[in-house]
C-alpha positions as a LaTeX table, in Angstrom:
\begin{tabular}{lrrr}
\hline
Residue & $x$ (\AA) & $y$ (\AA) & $z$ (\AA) \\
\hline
Unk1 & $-41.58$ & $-16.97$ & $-75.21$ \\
Unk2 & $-39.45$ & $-19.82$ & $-75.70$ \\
Unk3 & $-36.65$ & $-18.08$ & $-76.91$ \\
Unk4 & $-36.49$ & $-15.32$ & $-74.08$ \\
Unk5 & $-36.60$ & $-18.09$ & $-72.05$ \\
Unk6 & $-33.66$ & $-19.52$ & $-73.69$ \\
Unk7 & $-32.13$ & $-16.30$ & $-73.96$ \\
Unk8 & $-32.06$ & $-15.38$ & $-70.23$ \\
Unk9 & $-30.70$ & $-19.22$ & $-69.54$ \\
Unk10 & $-31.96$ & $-19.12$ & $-66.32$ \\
Unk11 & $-31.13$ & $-22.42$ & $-64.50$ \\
Unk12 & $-33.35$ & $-23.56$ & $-61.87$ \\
Unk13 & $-32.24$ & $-26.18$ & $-59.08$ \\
Unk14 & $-34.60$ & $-27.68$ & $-57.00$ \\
Unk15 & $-34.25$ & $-30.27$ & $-54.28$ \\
Unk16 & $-37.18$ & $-31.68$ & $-52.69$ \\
Unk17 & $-39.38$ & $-28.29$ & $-53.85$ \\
Unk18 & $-37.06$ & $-25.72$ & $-52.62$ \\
Unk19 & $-35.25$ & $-23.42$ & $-54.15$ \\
Unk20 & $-31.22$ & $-23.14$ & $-53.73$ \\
Unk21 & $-29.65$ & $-21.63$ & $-56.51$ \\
Unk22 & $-30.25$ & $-19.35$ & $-59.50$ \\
Unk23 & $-27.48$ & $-18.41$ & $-62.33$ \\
Unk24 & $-27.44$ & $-17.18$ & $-65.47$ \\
Unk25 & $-25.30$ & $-17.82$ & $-68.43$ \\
Unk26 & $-24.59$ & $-14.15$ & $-68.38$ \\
Unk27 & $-24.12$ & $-13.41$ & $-64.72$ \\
Unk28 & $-22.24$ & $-16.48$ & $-63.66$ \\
Unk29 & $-18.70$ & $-15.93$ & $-62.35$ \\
Unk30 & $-16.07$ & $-18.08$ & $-63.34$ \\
Unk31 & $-14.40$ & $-19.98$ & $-60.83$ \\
Unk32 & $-11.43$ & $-17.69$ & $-61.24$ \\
Unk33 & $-13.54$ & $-15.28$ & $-59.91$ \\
Unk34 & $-14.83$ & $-16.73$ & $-57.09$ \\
Unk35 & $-11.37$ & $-18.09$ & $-55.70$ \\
Unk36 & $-10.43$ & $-13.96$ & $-56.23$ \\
Unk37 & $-13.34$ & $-12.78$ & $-54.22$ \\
Unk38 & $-12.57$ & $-15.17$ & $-51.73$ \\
Unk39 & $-9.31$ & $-14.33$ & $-51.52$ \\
Unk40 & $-10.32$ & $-10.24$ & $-50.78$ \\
Unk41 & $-12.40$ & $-11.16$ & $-48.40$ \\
Unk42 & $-10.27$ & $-13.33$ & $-46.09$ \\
Unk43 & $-7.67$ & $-10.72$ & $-46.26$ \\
Unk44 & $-9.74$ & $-8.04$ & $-45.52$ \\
Unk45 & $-10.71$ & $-9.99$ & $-42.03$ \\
Unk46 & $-7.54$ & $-10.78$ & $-41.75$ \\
Unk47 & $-6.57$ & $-7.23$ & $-41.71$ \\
Unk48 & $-9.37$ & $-5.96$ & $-39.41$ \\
Unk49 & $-8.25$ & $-8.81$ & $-36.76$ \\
Unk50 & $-4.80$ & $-7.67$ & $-37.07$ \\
Unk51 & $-5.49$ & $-3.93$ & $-35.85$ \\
Unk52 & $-7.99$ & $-5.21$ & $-33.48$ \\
Unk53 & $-4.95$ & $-7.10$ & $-32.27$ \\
Unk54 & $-2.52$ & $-3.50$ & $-32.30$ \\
Unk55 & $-5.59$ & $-1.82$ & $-30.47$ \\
Unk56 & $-5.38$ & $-4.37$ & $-27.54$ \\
Unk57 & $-1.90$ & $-4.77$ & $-27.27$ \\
Unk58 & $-1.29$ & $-0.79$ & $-27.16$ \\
Unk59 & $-4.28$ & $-0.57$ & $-23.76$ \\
Unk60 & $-1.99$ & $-4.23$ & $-22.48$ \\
Unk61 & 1.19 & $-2.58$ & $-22.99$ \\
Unk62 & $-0.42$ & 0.99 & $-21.25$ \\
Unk63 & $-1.79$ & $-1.32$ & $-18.37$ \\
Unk64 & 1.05 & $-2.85$ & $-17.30$ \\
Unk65 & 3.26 & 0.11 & $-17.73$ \\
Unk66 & 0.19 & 2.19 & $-15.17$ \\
Unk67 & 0.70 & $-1.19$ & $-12.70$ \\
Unk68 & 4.54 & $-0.58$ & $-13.08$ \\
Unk69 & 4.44 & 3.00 & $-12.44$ \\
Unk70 & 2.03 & 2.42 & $-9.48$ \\
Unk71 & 4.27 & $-0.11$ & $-7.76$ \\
Unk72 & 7.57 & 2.07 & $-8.20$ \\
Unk73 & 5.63 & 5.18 & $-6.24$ \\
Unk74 & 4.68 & 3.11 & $-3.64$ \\
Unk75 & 7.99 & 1.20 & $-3.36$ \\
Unk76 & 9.08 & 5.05 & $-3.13$ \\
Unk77 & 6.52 & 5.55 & $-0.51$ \\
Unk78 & 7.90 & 2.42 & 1.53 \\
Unk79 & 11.71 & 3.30 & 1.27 \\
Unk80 & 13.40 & 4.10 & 4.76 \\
Unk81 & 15.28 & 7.08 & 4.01 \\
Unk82 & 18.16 & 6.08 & 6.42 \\
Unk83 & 18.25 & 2.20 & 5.30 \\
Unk84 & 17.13 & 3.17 & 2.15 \\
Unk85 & 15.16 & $-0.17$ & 2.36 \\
Unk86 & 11.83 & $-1.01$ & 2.21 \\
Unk87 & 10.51 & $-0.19$ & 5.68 \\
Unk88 & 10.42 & $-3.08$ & 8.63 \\
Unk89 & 8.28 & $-2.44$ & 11.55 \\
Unk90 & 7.29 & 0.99 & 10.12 \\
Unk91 & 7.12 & 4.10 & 12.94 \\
Unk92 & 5.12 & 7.33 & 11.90 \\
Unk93 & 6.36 & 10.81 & 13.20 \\
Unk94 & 4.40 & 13.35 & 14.38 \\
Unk95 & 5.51 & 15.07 & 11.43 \\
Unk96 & 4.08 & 12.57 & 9.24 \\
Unk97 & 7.69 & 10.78 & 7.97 \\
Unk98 & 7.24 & 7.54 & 8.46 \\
Unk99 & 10.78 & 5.23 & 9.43 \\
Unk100 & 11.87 & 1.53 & 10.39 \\
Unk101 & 11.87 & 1.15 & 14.02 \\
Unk102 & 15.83 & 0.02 & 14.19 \\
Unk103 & 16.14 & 3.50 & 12.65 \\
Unk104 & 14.41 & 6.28 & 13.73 \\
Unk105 & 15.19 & 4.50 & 17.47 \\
Unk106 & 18.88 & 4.55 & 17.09 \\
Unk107 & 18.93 & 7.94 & 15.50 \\
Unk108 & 16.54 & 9.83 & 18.68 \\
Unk109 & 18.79 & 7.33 & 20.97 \\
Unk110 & 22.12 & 9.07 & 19.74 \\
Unk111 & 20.37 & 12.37 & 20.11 \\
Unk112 & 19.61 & 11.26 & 24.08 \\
Unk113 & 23.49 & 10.00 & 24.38 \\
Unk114 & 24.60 & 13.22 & 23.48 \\
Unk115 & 22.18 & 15.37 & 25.85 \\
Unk116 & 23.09 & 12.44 & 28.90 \\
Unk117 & 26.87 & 13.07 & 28.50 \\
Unk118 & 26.19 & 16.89 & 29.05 \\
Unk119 & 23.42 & 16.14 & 31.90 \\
Unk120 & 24.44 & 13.01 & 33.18 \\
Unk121 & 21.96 & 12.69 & 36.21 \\
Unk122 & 18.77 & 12.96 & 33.19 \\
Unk123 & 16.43 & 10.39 & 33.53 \\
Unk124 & 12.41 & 10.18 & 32.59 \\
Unk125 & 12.27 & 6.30 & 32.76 \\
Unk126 & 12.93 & 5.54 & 37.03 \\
Unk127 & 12.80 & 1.92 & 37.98 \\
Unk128 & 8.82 & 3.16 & 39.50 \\
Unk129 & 7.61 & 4.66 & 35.79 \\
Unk130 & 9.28 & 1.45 & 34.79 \\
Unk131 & 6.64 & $-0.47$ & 36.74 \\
Unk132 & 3.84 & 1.88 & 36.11 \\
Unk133 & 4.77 & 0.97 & 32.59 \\
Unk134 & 4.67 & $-2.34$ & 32.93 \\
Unk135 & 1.25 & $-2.38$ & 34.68 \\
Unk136 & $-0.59$ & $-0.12$ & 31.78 \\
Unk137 & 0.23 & $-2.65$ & 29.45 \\
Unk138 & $-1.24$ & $-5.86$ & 31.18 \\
Unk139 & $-4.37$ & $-6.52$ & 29.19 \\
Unk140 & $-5.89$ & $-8.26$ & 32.32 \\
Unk141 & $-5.96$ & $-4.79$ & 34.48 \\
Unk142 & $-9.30$ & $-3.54$ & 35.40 \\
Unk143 & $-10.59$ & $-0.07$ & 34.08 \\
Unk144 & $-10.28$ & 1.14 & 37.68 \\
Unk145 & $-6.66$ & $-0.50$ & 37.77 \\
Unk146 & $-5.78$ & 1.36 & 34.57 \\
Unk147 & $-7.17$ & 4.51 & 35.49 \\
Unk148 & $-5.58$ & 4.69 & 38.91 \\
Unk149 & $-2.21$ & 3.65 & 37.09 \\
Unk150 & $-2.34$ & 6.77 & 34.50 \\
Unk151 & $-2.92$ & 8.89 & 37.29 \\
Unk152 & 0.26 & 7.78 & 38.89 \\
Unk153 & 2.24 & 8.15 & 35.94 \\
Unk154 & 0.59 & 11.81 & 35.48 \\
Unk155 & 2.32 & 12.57 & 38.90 \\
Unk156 & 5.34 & 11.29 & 38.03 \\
Unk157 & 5.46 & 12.89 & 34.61 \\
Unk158 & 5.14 & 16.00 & 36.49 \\
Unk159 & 7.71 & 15.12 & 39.02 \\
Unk160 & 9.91 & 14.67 & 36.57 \\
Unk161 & 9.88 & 17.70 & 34.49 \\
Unk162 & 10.32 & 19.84 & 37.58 \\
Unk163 & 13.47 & 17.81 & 38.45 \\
Unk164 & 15.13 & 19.05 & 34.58 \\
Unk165 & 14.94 & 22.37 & 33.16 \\
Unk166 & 16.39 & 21.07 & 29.73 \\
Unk167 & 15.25 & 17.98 & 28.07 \\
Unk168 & 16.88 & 16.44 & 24.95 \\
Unk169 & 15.49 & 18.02 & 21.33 \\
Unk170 & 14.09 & 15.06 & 18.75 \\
Unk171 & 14.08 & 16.12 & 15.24 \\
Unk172 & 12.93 & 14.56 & 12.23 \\
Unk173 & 15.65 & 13.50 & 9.83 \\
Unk174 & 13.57 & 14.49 & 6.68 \\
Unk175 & 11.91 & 17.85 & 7.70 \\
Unk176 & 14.04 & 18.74 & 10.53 \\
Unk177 & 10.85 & 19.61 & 12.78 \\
Unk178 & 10.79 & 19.31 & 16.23 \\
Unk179 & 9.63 & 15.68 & 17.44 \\
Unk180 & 8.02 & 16.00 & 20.94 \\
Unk181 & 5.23 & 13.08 & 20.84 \\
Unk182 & 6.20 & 9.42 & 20.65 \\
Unk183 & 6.15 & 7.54 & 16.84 \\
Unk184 & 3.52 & 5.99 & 16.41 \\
Unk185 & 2.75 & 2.70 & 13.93 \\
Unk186 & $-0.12$ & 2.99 & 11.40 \\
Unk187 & $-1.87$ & $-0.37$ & 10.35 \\
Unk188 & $-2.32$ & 1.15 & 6.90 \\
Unk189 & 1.55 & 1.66 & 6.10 \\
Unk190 & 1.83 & $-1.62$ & 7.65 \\
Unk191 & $-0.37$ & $-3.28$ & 5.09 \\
Unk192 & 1.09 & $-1.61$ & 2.32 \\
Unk193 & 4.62 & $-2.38$ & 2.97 \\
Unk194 & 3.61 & $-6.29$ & 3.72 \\
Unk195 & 1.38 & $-6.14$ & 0.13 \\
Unk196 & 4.61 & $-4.84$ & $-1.70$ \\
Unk197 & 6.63 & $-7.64$ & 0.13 \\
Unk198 & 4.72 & $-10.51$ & $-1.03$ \\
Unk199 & 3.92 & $-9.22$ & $-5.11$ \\
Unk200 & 7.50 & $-8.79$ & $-5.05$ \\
Unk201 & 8.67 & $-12.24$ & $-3.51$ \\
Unk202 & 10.75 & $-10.56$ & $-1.22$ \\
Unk203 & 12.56 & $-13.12$ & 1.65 \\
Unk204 & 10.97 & $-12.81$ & 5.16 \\
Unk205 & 12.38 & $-10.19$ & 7.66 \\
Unk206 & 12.86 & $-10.88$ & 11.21 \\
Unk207 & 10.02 & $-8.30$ & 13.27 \\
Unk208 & 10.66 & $-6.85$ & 16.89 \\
Unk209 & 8.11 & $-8.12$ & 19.45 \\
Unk210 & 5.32 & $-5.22$ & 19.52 \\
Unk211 & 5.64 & $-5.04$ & 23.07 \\
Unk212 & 10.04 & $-4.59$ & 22.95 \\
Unk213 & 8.98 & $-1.72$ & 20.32 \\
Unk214 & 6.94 & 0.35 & 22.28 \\
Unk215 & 8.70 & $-0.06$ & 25.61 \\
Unk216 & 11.80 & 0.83 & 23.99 \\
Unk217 & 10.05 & 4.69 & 23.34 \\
Unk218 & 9.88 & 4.70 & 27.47 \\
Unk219 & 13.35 & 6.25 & 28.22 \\
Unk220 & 13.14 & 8.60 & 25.33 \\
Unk221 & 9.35 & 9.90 & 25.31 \\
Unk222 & 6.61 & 10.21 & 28.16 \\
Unk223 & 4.44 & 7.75 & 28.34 \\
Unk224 & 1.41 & 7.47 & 26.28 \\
Unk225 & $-1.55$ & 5.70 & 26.01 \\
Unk226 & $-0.01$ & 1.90 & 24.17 \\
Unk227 & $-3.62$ & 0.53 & 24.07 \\
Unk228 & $-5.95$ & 1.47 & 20.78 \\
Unk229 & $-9.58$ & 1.08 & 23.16 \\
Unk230 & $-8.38$ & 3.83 & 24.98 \\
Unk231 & $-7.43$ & 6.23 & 22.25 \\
Unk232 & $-11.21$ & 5.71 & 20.68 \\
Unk233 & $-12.50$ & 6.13 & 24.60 \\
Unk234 & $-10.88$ & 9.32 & 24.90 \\
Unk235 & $-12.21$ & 10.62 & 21.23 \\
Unk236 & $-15.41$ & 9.72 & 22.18 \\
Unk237 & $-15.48$ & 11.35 & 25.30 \\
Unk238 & $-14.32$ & 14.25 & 23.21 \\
Unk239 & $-17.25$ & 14.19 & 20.82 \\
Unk240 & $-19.89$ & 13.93 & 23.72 \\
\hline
\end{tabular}
């Protein structure tokens, strides 16, 4: 018994009644051969941390190229196609193109030039639409003010286009369609072009008064509701 004992060299370590190690003669690695296995080990993690490392730069690299591509299609989106510019006080046609205001104005106000010099007694903004104008847009009208004004400009309006039997043609400088309501602005675009402005650090641009911008449409469209409350009144008087 002794000798199988002896044989088997099995070396017991205790400390304080527990058990932490148990070797044999036979068994035992070398310390050469624990330094090895040691050595395989580390650089197998090091290798599985190193294409854990490929695998997240490859879905970085693909996010920021997706951001990239995002931010070019909507800088596409934004670009004036006259300016060629990112848009500045943004004007939707009835078309759906969407221009800066300093452009599509000027290019609808050469189209009016043109038609004034061959009919130069055209007109559709008198000094009394003028007024009527001026009084739709007071905030601090009553309803009954307001409604009484639209009916005078109604009468106008229709004073008006029995005085011409030709009125100046807008197009749209992108599609070429026929333009016959006033441009409108869309809080949306808005948004988006001010967004793209700011993640790009682009320098502040100098804005039109909202008020200039829509009077200026006076002398080249018929008037139109300027105030958003009354658009929803009217499409809820629809619905009902």
């Amino acid at each position: 018994m002794a000798s199988r004992d002896e044989g088997q060299a099995a070396k017991i370590k205790r400390e304080e009644g527990d058990i932490i190690e148990i070797s044999s003669d036979e068994n035992a690695p070398s310390s050469s051969q624990g330094t090895s296995s040691s050595r395989i080990v580390s650089s197998g993690r090091a290798a599985r941390l190193a294409m854990q490392n490929k695998r997240l730069q490859r879905r970085l690299n693909a996010c920021i190229a997706q951001r990239e591509r995002l931010v070019q299609s909507f800088e596409e989106m934004t670009q004036c196609h006259f300016c060629h510019s990112m848009f500045v006080d943004p004007y939707v046609l009835s078309c759906g193109h969407t221009f800066c205001f300093f452009c599509i104005n000027s290019y609808f106000r050469e189209t009016l030039c043109s038609f004034q010099r061959d009919n130069p007694t055209y007109d559709i903004n008198p000094p009394h639409l003028q007024a009527c104008y001026r009084t739709i847009r007071d905030p601090n009208i009553s309803e009954d003010e307001r409604e009484e004004t639209w009916d005078n400009i109604e009468r106008i309006k229709e004073q008006l286009l029995s005085l011409y039997d030709d009125h100046p043609t807008y197009g749209c400088p992108s599609c070429a369609l026929v333009v016959d309501e006033c441009p409108i602005t869309v809080q949306v675009v808005t948004d988006l072009v001010s967004t793209l402005r700011n993640h790009q650090n682009a320098p502040p641009v100098d804005h039109m008064d909202a008020r200039e911008m829509e009077e200026s449409w006076d002398d080249l469209f018929f008037a139109r509701r300027p105030f958003l409350d009354d658009t929803v009144t009217d499409v809820d008087d629809t619905d009902n």
